[in-house]
C-alpha positions in Angstrom: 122.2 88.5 90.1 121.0 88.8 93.6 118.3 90.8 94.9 118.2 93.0 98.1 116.2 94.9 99.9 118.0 98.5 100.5 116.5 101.5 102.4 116.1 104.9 101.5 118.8 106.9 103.0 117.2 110.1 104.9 116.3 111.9 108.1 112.6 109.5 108.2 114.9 106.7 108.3 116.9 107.4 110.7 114.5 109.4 113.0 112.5 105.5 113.2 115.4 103.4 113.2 116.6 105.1 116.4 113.4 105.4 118.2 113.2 101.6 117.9 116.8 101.3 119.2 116.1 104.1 122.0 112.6 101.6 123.2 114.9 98.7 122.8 117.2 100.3 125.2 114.9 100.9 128.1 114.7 99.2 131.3 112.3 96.2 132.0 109.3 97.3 133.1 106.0 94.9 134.0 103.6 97.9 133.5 104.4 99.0 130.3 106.3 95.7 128.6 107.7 95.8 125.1 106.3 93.3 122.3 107.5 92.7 119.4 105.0 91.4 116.6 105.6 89.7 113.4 103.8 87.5 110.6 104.7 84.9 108.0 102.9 82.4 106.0 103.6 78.8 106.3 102.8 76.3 103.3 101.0 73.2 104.4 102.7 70.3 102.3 102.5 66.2 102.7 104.8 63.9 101.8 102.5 61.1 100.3 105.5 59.1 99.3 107.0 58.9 103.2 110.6 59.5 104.1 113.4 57.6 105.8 114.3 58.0 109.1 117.2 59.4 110.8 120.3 57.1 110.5 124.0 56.8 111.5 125.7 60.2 109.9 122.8 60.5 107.8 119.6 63.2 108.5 116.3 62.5 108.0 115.2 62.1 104.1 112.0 63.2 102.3 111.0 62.5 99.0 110.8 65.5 96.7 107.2 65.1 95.7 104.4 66.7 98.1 101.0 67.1 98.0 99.8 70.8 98.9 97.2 71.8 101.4 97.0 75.5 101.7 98.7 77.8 104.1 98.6 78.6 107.4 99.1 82.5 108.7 101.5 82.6 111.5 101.0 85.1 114.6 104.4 85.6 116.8 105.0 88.2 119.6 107.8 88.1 121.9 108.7 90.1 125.4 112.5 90.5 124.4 113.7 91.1 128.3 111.4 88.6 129.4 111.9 85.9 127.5 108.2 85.1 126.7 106.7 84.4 123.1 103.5 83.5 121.6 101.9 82.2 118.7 98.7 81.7 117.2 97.6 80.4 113.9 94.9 81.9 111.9 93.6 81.2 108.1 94.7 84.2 106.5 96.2 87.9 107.2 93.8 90.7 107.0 92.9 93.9 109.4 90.2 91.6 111.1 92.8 88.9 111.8 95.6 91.3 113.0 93.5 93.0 115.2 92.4 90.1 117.1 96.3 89.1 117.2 96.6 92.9 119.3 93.3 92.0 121.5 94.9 88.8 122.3 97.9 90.6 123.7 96.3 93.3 125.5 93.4 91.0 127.1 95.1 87.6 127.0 98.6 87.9 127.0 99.4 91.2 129.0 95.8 92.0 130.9 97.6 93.5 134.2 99.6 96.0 131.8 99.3 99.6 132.3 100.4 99.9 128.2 102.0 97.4 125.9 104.7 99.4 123.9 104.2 97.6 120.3 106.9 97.2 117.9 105.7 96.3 114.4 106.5 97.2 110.6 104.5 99.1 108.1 102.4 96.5 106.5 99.2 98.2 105.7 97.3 95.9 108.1 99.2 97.4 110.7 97.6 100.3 112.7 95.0 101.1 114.9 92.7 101.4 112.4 92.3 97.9 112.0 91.0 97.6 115.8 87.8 99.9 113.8 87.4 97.5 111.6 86.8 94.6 114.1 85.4 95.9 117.3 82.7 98.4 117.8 84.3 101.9 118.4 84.4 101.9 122.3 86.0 98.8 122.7 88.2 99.6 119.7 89.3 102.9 121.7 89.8 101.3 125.0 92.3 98.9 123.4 93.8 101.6 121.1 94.9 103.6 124.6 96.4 100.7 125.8 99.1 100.6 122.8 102.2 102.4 122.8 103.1 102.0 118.4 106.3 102.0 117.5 107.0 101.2 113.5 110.2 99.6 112.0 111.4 102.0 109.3 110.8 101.2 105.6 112.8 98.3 104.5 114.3 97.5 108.1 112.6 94.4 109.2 115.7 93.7 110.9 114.9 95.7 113.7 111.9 93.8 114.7 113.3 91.2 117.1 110.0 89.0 116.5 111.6 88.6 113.3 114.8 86.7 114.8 112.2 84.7 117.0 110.0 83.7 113.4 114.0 82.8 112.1 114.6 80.4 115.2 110.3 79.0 114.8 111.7 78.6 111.0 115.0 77.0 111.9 113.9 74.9 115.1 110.3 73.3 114.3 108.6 74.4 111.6 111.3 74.3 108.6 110.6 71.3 107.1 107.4 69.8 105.7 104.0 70.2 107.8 101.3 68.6 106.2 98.5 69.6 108.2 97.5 72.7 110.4 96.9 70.5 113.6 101.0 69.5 112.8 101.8 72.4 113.1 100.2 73.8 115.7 101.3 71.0 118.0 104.7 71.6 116.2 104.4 75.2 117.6 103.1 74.9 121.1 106.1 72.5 121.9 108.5 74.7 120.7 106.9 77.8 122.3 106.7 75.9 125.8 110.0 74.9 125.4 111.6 78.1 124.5 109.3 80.2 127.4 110.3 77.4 130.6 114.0 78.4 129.3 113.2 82.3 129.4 115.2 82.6 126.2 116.0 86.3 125.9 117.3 88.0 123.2 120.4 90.7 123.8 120.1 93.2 121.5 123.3 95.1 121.8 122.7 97.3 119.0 122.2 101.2 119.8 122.0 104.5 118.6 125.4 106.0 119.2 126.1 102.6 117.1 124.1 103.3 114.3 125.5 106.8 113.7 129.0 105.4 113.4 128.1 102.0 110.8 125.4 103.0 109.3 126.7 106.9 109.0 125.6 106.6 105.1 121.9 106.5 106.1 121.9 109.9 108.0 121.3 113.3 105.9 123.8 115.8 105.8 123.3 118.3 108.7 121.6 120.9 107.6 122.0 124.2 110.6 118.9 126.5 110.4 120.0 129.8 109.3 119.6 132.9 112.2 116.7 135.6 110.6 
């Protein structure tokens, strides 16, 4: 049997899954750029017993027995139209840690921004009430007015595009093995450099008018308010 994730047909579905398409369609804009934010948890594992190096028509070979060496919580946001990431490595995921992931953008990343229009999904960490639970309350509200949210629906990760950057981070350097967190932070910062001297933009094609067509099943019945 295989499991999926499905999402619950209805009009708060839809009504969030096109006003992430609708941000997704807007124009670039320096002053108020769109960033996309995801997570995920990366196991730290040796290989005490070594490997074999890459040979003629064969990959590189690992033996199946690691030693483990906790986890490392990976940060990623990525400018879609821009074709700028970052990421940044912290010990664990909690409302302290995400909200100095969203500080990092609006002060670090993205200072000159008149507003940062934030795409993220519904995790419970994610909101500005975790900016309360990290900075005093005026510096908590100056970065909260700086934030344009935009949530993911429920069960529609898919329309994060900082979940197709974490996919390629996956695919490109962080896959395999990493058996320490300086590994794979070096791992990370090559890749990222390399990715952001490219540009590497990602073309979302996918609209509203599209949506209501193949995904038709997810949309309520319409419902005309009766005249009194």
């Amino acid at each position: 049997m295989k499991s999926w994730c499905l999402p619950r047909p209805g009009a708060l579905f839809v009504a969030k899954m096109e006003d992430i398409l609708d941000v997704y369609a807007r124009p670039f804009d320096p002053e108020r750029p769109v960033v996309c934010v995801d997570e995920t948890t990366k196991e730290l594992r040796s290989t005490p017993r070594g490997s074999l190096p890459v040979q003629a028509e064969r990959p590189e070979r690992e033996d199946y027995v690691y030693e483990r060496h906790g986890t490392a919580n990976v940060f990623l946001s990525v400018e879609p139209l821009a074709g700028r990431r970052q990421v940044r490595l912290t010990e664990r995921h909690t409302k302290l840690d995400f909200a100095e992931e969203l500080r990092c953008i609006l002060e670090d990343d993205y200072p000159n921004a008149e507003r940062v229009v934030l795409i993220t999904d519904n995790l419970n960490t994610h909101g500005v009430h975790a900016l309360y639970e990290a900075f005093e309350p005026e510096q908590a509200r100056r970065l909260a007015r700086r934030l344009e949210w935009h949530f993911t629906p429920e069960h529609a990760s898919w329309l994060n595009v900082a979940e197709i950057e974490l996919s390629a981070l996956s695919l490109q350097a962080i896959g395999r093995r990493v058996g320490s967190i300086d590994e794979l932070r070096s791992r990370i910062e090559r890749w990222v450099s390399q990715r952001n001297q490219r540009q590497v933009r990602i073309d979302w094609q996918f609209q509203a008018k599209d949506a209501r067509i193949k995904l038709r099943r997810l949309y309520p019945r319409y419902k005309p308010a009766e005249l009194s």
